[in-house]
C-alpha positions as CSV (number, residue, x, y, z in Angstrom):
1,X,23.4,-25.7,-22.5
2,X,25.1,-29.3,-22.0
3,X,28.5,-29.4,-24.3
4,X,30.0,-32.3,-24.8
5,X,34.0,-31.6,-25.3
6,X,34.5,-34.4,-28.5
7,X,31.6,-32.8,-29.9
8,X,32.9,-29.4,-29.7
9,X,33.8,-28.2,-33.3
10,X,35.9,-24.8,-32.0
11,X,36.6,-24.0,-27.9
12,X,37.3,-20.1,-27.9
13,X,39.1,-20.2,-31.5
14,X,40.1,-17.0,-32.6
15,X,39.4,-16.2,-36.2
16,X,41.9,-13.7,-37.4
17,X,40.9,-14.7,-40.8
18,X,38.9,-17.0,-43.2
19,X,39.6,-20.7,-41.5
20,X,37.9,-23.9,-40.9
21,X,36.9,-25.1,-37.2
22,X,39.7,-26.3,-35.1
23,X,37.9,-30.1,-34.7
24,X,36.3,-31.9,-36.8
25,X,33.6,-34.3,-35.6
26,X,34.5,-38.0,-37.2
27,X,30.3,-39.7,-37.5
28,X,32.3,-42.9,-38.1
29,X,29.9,-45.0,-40.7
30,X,28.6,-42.5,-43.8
31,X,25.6,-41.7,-43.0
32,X,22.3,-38.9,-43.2
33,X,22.4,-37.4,-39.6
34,X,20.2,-34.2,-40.3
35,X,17.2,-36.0,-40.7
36,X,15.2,-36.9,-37.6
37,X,15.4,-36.0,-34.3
38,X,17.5,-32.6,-35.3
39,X,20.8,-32.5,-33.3
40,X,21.0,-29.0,-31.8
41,X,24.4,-26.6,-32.9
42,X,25.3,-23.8,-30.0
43,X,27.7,-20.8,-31.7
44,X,28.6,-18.1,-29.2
45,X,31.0,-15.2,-29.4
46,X,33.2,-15.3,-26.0
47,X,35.5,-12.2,-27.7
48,X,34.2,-9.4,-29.2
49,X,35.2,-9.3,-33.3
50,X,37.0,-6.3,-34.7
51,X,37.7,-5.3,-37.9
52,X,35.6,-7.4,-40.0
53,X,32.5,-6.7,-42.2
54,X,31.0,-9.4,-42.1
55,X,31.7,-13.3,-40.8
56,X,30.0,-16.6,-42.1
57,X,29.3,-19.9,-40.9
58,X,29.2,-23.0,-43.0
59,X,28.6,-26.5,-42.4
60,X,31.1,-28.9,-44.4
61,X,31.2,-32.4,-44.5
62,X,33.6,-34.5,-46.8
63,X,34.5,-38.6,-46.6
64,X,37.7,-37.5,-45.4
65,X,39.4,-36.0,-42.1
66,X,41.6,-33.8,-44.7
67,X,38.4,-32.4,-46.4
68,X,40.2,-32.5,-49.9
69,X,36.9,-32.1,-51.7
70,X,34.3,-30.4,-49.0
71,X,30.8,-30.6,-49.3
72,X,28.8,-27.1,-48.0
73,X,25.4,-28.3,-46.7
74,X,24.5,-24.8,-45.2
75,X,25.9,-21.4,-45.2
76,X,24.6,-19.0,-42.4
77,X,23.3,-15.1,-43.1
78,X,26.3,-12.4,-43.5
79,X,26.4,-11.4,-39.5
80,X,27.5,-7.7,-39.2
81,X,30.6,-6.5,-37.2
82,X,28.0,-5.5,-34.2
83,X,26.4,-8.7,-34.3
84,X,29.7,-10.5,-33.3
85,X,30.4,-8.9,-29.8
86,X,31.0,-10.5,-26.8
87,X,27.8,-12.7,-25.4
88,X,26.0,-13.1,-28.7
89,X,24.7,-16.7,-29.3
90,X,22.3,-18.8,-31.2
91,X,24.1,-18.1,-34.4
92,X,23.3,-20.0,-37.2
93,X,23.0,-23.0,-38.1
94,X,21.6,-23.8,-34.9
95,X,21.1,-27.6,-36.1
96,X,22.6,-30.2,-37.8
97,X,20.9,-29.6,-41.0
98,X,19.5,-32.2,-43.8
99,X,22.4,-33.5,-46.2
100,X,25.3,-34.0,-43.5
101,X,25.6,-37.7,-45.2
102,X,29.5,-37.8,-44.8
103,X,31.8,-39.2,-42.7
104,X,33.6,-36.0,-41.3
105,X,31.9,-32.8,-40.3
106,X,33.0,-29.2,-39.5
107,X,32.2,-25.3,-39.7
108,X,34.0,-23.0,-41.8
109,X,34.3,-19.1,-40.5
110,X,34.1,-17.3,-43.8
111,X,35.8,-13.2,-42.8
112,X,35.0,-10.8,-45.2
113,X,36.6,-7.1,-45.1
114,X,39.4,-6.0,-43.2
115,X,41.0,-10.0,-41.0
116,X,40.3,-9.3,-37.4
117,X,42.6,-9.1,-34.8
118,X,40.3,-10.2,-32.3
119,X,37.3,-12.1,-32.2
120,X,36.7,-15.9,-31.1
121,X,33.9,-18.5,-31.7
122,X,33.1,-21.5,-29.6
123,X,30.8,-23.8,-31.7
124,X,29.3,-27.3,-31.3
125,X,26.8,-30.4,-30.5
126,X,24.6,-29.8,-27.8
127,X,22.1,-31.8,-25.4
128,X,19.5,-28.7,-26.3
129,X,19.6,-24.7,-26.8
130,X,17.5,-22.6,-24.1
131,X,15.2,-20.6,-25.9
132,X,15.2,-17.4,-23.1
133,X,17.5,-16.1,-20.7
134,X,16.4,-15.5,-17.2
């Protein structure tokens, strides 16, 4: 996968507990980028979670770089404790989806149960996603 560092939404952030993404993307002028050409998302665990039930990803946009009013335009499945070790990818979304119509964009990590201790995400735009390992 090609990753563009300004496009990168968290590099290797650890979530000890429910927190947005370390960047947010600025898409300048408001405007619909989920319709079209779809604009690929890569999430990968580099660090095994522990602790957690269950994590959460959301896509929020808002017209402003403070997100005092965010917008949730798509909230992944609940992924399991075991889903979140160390190598898993092509977590959810895995595109920019429909209704991202606001200036500022970013994913929130959502923990539920007991806050990890450990456990990172690296999330963002990408030129494509492979679709098998070889």
């Amino acid at each position: 996968m090609i990753m563009d560092r300004t496009n990168l939404f968290s590099d290797g952030q650890a979530i000890t507990a429910t927190a947005a993404s370390t960047n947010v993307i600025d898409l300048g002028v408001a405007r619909d980028i989920g319709f079209g050409t779809t604009i690929p998302l890569a999430v990968a665990v580099p660090q095994s979670f522990n602790n957690l039930t269950s994590l959460t990803i959301s896509v929020q946009t808002d017209d402003n770089a403070a997100f005092s009013s965010p917008n949730t335009v798509f909230t992944s499945p609940a992924y399991t404790l075991t889903q979140m070790a160390s190598g898993a990818e092509y977590l959810l979304p895995e595109a920019i989806p429909g209704g991202t119509n606001e200036r500022f964009v970013r994913l929130q990590y959502t923990v539920a149960g007991t806050a990890p201790t450990a456990g990172k995400i690296t999330a963002g735009v990408a030129a494509a996603r492979q679709t098998a390992r070889r």
